[in-house]
C-alpha positions, 0 to 999 in steps of 0.5 A: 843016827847022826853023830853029835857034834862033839864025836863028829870029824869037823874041819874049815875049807875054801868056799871056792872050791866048793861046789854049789851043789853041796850047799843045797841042804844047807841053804834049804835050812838056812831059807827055812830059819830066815822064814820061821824066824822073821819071815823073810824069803831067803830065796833069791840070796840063795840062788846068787850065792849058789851062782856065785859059788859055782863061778868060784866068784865068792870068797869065804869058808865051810865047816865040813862035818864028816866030810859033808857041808854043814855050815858056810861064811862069806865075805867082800873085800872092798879096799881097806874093808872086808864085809862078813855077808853072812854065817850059817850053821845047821842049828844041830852043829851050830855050837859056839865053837862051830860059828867061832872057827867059821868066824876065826877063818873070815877074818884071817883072810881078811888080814891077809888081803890087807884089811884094817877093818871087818864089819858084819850084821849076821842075822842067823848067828846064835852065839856072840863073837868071843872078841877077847879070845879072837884078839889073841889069835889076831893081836891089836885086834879091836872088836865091837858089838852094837846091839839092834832090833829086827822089828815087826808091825801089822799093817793097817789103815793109818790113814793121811800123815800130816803133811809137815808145813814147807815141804813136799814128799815125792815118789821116788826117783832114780834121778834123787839118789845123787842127794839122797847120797849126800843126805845119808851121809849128813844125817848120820854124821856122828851117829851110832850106825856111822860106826856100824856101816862106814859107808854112810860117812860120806856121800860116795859110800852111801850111794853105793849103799843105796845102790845095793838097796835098789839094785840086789836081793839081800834087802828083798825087792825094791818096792818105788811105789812105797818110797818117798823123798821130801824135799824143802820148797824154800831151797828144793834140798832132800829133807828126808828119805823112807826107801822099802822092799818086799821081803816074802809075800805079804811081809814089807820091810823099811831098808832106810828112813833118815831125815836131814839134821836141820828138818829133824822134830818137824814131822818130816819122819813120821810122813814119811814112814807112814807113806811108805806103810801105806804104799806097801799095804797097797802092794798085798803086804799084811806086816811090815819090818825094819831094823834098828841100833838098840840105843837109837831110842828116839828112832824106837819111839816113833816104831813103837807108837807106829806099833812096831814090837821087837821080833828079834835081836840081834848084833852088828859087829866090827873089828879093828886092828890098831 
């Protein structure tokens, strides 16, 4: 009989001296959660993080209970910045008090390697960060929460979007991502998410955003034959930008849409939201996802009349020492 969570002999230890073997029970629950609870194929995640913990190449901390693996957090240092990858707990043992300590140690070895700031989306974390009691364990630390949605649409014929008057939509290329770049970081100056991801401020940051969408598992498998860029005929700019993946067999998920400010209410998004749908009903995919800051309601309008509903929701967080 398992002990419960109160009687049992927990404590925090270093991810890199773990080895990935003792992770498997855990990660095999942890794809199961991600599959159940939004239909998500955690796989690939899983086997890099298994790989990268056994190179002893992955930062982070597990909650050992009774001496076994029950829970991991881990996370990337880059330059002033540390971002929280993921944190997961066996749903008996996840308590509030189990994801706070899993929490509690991300940051403070985020502080000792000189971050001034820690962002984090954490998809299967039950409990919300107590910010007031970890600003006393870190004083002049300030945290946020910024409520969002994991969304979820059949995928059905919509049929031909209107083409919007003066642009063209391409497939897309490799060769668009150095204005793609530029664009992310013009469409979303002084927006919300700004706040949320600091890389979409400027053009350099978002390419590594971009890069990460391409190239790495965490956003599922790159799909180029459903994403589109649009482009002004006049001066040939990128207008606008609908990237997607494929999350599990059948399910598709829209990793970024974002529309230039001067071309904003011109339709330019809604073309290519729908191109992108119907490139991933063409690629066996029955639904699709995406996600989305809760007061972006402009963005939720169109999802909602695309017949996209909210599945899920969840937080981004950051915290910021004065």
């Amino acid at each position: 009989m398992a002990a419960r969570p109160e009687d049992a002999k927990t404590e925090i230890g270093d991810l890199r001296l773990t080895k990935g073997s003792e992770l498997e029970a855990l990660l095999d629950e942890e794809r199961k959660a991600w599959r159940e609870s939004i239909h998500w194929d955690f796989g690939a995640s899983a086997d890099l993080i298994r790989r990268y913990v056994d190179m002893r190449a992955l930062s982070g901390s597990v909650l050992r209970v009774n001496r076994r693996v029950a829970g991991y957090a881990y996370h990337v240092a880059e330059e002033t910045k540390t971002l929280i990858g993921n944190l997961f707990v066996l749903p008996p043992l996840a308590t509030p008090e189990a994801e706070h300590r899993l929490l509690q140690a991300a940051l403070s070895e985020a502080f000792e390697h000189r971050a001034s700031r820690i962002e984090a989306q954490l998809m299967m974390l039950r409990h919300r960060p107590e910010h007031g009691r970890l600003a006393r364990t870190f004083p002049g630390l300030r945290g946020r929460t910024f409520p969002r949605y994991f969304m979820v649409a059949p995928l059905g014929s919509l049929g031909a979007p209107r083409k919007p008057p003066g642009t063209r939509i391409e497939p897309w290329d490799e060769r668009y991502s150095d204005g793609a770049a530029r664009l992310i970081a013009a469409a979303y100056r002084s927006h919300i998410d700004s706040e949320i991801n600091d890389q979409y401020r400027t053009p350099a940051g978002s390419r590594r955003f971009l890069s990460n969408i391409v190239l790495y598992p965490g956003c599922g498998a790159f799909q180029s034959g459903a994403s589109f860029a649009a482009f002004q005929h006049t001066s040939g700019e990128i207008a606008g930008m609908s990237l997607a993946s494929i999350v599990a067999p059948g399910t598709g998920h829209i990793t970024q849409i974002c529309v230039a400010p001067a071309a904003r209410h011109s339709g330019i998004g809604t073309a290519l939201l729908i191109r992108s749908l119907e490139g991933l009903r063409h690629a066996g995919c029955a639904e699709v996802s995406l996600t989305v800051t809760a007061d972006n309601t402009s963005a939720i309008r169109l999802y909602e009349r695309l017949g996209f509903r909210v599945l899920r929701e969840f937080a981004a967080y950051v915290w910021e020492r004065a």
